[in-house]
C-alpha positions in Angstrom: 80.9 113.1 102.3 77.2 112.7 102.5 76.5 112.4 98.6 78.3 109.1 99.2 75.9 107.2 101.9 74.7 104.8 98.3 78.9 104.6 96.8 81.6 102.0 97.7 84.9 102.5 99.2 87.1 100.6 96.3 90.7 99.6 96.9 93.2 97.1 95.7 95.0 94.9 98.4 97.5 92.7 98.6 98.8 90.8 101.8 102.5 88.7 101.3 102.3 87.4 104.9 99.7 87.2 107.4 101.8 85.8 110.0 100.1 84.4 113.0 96.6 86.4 111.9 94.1 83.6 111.3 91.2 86.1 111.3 92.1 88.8 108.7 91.8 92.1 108.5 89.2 94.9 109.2 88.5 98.5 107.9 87.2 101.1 109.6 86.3 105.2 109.0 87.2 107.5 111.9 84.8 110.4 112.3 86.3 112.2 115.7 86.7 111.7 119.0 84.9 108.4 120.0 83.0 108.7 116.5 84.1 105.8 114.0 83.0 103.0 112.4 82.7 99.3 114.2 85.0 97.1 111.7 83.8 95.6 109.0 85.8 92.4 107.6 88.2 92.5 104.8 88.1 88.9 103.1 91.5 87.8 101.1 91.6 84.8 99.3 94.8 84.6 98.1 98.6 85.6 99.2 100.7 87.9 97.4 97.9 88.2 95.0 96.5 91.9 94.4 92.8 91.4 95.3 89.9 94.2 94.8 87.9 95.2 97.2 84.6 97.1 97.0 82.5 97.7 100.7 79.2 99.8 100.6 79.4 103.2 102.5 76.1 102.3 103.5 77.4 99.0 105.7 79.9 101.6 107.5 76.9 103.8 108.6 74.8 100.7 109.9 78.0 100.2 112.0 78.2 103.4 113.7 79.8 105.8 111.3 78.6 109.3 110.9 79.5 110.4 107.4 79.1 114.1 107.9 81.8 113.8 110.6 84.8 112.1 108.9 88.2 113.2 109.3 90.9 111.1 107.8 91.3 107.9 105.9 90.3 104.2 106.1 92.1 102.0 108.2 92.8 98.6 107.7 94.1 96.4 110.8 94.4 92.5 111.9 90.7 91.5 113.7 90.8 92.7 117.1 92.8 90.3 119.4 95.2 89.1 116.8 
């Protein structure tokens, strides 16, 4: 996964109900054990809309994640404490 540190993670999202979240959502890369990524905020404008989203590899490192190291997917979760 190293030849990526300078790509983008690129997905298409779409929330139809946030419920009682008022602080959105937040992606993270796991890279074992107590390795992974702080979260970095996923920003929807719109409801039931499909939205792209496109977050620099590089912004996952400065928040802790060791690219040689990762082991499965993104994950994408309400902000901690909703």
């Amino acid at each position: 996964m190293t030849a990526f540190n300078n790509g983008h993670l690129h997905f298409d999202i779409r929330a139809v109900d946030f419920a009682d979240n008022i602080n959105g959502l937040a992606l993270t890369l796991s890279c074992g054990g107590d390795c992974r990524s702080n979260a970095v905020g996923v920003n929807l404008s719109q409801l039931g809309q499909w939205q792209h989203i496109s977050i620099p590899i590089k912004a996952l490192i400065d928040e802790g994640l060791e690219i040689s190291q990762i082991y499965t997917g993104f994950e994408i979760q309400p902000v901690e404490g909703e």
